[in-house]
C-alpha positions in Angstrom: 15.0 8.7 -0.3 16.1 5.8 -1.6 14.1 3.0 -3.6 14.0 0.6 -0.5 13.1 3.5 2.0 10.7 4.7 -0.8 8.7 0.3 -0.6 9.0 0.7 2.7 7.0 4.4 3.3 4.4 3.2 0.4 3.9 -0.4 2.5 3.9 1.3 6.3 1.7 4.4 5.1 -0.8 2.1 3.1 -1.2 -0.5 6.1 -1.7 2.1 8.4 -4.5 3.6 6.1 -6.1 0.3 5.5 -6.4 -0.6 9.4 -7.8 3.2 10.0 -10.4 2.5 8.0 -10.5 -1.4 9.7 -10.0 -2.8 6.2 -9.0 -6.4 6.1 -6.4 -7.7 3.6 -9.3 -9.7 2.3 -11.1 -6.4 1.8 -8.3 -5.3 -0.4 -8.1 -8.2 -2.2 -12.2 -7.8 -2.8 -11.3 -4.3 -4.6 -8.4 -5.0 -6.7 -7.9 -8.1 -7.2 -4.5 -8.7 -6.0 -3.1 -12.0 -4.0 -3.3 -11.9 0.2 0.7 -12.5 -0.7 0.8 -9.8 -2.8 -0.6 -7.3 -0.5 1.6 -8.5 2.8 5.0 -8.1 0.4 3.8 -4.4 -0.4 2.9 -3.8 3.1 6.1 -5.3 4.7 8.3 -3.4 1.6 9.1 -6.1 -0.2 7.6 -5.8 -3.2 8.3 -2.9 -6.4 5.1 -2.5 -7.4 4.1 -0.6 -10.4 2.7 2.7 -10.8 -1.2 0.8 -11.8 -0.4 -1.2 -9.0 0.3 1.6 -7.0 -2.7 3.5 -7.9 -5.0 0.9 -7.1 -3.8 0.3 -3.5 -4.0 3.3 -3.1 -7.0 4.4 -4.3 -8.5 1.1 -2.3 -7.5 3.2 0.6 -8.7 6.6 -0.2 -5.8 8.0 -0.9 -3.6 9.5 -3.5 0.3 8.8 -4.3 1.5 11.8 -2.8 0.2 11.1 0.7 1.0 6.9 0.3 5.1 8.6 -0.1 5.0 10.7 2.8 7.4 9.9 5.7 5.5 9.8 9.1 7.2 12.0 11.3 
């Protein structure tokens, strides 16, 4: 996988978490913090976030690293 294909699985599997659990970006932004802007770019791929940054989303979501990498088949 490479590092585009690996913002883009983190940004598709983290949106479609979010929206599951009909979580707003404004929700998100009410648990860690981050810019509306900031969470669109990570959502749409565009954004290398770090691994804090990372864990946060995810953990706004529920969710763990592992599953936030997995390719939806």
């Amino acid at each position: 996988m490479d590092e585009q294909k690996i913002l883009e699985t983190f940004g598709f599997n983290f949106k479609m978490y979010r929206t599951k659990l009909k979580l707003s970006q404004d929700d998100i932004i009410d648990k860690t913090g981050f810019s509306q802007s900031y969470i669109s770019n990570v959502e749409n791929g565009k954004h290398n976030l770090s691994l804090i940054n990372a864990l946060k989303l995810s953990d706004a979501v529920g969710k763990n690293i592992e599953s936030m990498l997995k390719e939806i088949e």
